[in-house]
C-alpha positions, 0 to 999 in steps of 0.5 A: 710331920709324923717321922715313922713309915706308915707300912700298909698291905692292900688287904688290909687298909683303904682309901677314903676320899671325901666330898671331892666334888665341883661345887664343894672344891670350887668354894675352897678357891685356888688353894685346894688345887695342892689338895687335889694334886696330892690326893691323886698322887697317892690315889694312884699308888693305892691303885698300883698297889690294887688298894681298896678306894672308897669314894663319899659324895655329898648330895642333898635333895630339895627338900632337905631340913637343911634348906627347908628348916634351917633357911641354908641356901642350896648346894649338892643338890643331887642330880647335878654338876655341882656334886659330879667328881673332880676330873683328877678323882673320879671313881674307876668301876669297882670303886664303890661311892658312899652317898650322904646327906650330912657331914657324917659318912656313916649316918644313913649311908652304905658305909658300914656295908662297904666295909664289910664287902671289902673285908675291913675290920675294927682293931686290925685295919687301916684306913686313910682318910682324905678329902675336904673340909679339915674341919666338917666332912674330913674331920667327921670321917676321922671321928667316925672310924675312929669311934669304931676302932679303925686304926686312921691315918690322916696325911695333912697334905691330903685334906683342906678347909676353906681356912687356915683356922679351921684346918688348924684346929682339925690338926690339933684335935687329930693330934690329941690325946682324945684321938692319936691312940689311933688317928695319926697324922702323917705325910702322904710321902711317908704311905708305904705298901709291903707285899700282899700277905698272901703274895709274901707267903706264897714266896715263903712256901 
């Protein structure tokens, strides 16, 4: 566990929340139950807070090279139940859904413009990534903010892989001197707001 506090100001930090979907969670069994308890527990504190929450949903159509190159069975095909949000996670209006179609939340998707809209930037802003799997969908997110120079804080309690092998290793990668220049891992308990800026200047004034 990271010992420091994590101070984030609404404005300049989000929330990335990943794959959080029926068929995807129910393949991770009872133990992402914790996962998703977690999750929404700090969900709810970047709401309060009037935080920025991004949402990814994996979809696939049927005529994905997944399924029709590489013999993979289906799943998240959009349009269904399988890929609708958890009941404790579904996205509130206004907050946005970046739809992909690989473990990478940047190829091919809306990401880069939801971060311009909200006025995220690379070098100065924070983003919280939380979600599942450790090792594929979570850990390609990691990777993909963190080659754009995001500062990104990974709370363990907030992500799950289907083993324990496979969060492990996400874990250590994390924590490498590859990435922990700017990817922390942390506690979601140890996620504070300070005051807007522009609120704690107004009190200045």
């Amino acid at each position: 566990m990271n010992e420091k506090r994590i101070e984030l100001t609404p404005e300049s930090s989000a929330l990335v929340i990943v794959d959080m979907q029926a068929e995807g969670c129910e393949g991770h069994g009872p133990t992402v139950k914790p996962t998703i308890a977690s999750i929404r527990r700090l969900l709810d504190r970047f709401r309060s807070a009037d935080g920025k929450v991004i949402h990814v949903q994996s979809v696939r159509s049927k005529d994905h090279p997944e399924f029709t190159v590489f013999g993979r069975k289906y799943a998240l095909l959009e349009n269904t139940p399988a890929v609708d949000f958890v009941p404790e996670l579904v996205p509130l209006p206004g907050e946005p859904v970046v739809q992909k179609t690989s473990h990478d939340c940047f190829f091919k998707t809306s990401m880069d413009s939801v971060l311009e809209k909200f006025d995220l930037r690379p070098c100065r802003d924070t983003i919280v990534v939380t979600g599942i799997g450790s090792n594929n969908c979570v850990y390609h997110a990691v990777i993909g903010f963190h080659i754009r120079n995001y500062f990104t804080v990974v709370p363990e309690d907030c992500i799950h892989a289907k083993s324990a092998e496979g969060h492990a290793m996400a874990l250590r990668q994390f924590r490498s001197t590859a990435y922990n220049f700017n990817v922390t891992v942390a506690n979601s308990e140890e996620i504070f707001f300070t005051q807007k800026r522009r609120a704690a200047e107004g009190l200045q004034r």
